[in-house]
C-alpha positions as CSV (number, residue, x, y, z in Angstrom):
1,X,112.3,97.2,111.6
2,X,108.5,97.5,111.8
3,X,108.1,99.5,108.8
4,X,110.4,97.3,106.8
5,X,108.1,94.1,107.9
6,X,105.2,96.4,106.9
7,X,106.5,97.4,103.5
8,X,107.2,93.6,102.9
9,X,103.7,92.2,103.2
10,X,102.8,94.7,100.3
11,X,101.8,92.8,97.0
12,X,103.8,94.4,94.0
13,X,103.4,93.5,90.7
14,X,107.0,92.4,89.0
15,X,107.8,93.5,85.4
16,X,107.2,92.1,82.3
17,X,110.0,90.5,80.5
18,X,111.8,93.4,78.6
19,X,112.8,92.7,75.2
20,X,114.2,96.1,74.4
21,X,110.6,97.7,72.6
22,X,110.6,101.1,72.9
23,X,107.3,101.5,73.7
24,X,107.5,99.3,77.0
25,X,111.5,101.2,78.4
26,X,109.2,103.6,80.4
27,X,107.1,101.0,81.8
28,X,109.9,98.6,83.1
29,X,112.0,100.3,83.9
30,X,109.0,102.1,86.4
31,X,107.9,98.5,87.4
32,X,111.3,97.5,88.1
33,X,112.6,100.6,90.6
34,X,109.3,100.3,92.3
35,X,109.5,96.6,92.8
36,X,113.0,97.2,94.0
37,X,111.7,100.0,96.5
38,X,109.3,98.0,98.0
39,X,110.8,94.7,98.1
40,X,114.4,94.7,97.6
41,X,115.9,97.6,99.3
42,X,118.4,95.7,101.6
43,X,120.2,93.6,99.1
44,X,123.5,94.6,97.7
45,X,123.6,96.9,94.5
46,X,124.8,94.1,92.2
47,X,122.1,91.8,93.4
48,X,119.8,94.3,92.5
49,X,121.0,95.1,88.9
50,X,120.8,91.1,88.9
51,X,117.5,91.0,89.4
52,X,116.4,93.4,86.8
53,X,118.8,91.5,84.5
54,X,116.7,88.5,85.1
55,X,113.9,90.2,83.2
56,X,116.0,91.5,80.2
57,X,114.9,88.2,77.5
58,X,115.0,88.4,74.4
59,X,115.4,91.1,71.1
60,X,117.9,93.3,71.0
61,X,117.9,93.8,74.9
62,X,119.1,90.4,75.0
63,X,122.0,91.4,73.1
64,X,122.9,94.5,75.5
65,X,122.4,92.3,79.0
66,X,125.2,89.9,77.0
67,X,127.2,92.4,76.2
68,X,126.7,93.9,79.6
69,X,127.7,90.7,81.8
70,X,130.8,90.4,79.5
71,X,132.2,94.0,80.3
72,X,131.7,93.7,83.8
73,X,132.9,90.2,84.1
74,X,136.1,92.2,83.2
75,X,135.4,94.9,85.1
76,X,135.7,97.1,81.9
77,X,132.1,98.5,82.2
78,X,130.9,101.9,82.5
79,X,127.9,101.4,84.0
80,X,127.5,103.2,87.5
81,X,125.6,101.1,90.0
82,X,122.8,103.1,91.4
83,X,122.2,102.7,95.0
C-alpha cells in the first residue's frame, strides 16, 4: 500500500485532446498509458478505456470514439480491453 500512496503523489502530465492527427497517435497514446500507470492502475478496465475516451474530441477520432461507444453499447465490438 505504501508504494501505491507513493506513486499517487507523483505529478503526471494528462494528454492532450486527441483529434485523430497522425502526427500526435504516438504521443497520446504514450501520455495516456503512462498517466494510466501511474495514476489509475486500480480502476476497472472499462473505466480506464473511459478515461482515455474522455480525451478523444474532435476530427475524425471523434467519429471512431462514436462509432466505438455504439458497438460496445451492443456488445458487438471487437475491441480487446487491455488490462
Amino acid at each position: 500500500m505504501l508504494l501505491y500512496q507513493q506513486r499517487s503523489r507523483v505529478e503526471v502530465a494528462k494528454p492532450q485532446v486527441f483529434s485523430g492527427k497522425m502526427e500526435e497517435v504516438g504521443m497520446f497514446i504514450n501520455i495516456a498509458c503512462l498517466y494510466i500507470r501511474m495514476k489509475i492502475t486500480d480502476e476497472a478496465a472499462t473505466t480506464r478505456m473511459a478515461w482515455v475516451l474522455s480525451y478523444v474530441q474532435g476530427g475524425v477520432a471523434e467519429v471512431w470514439k462514436d462509432n466505438l461507444l455504439d458497438e460496445l453499447a451492443k456488445e458487438e465490438s471487437e475491441v480487446e480491453i487491455a488490462k
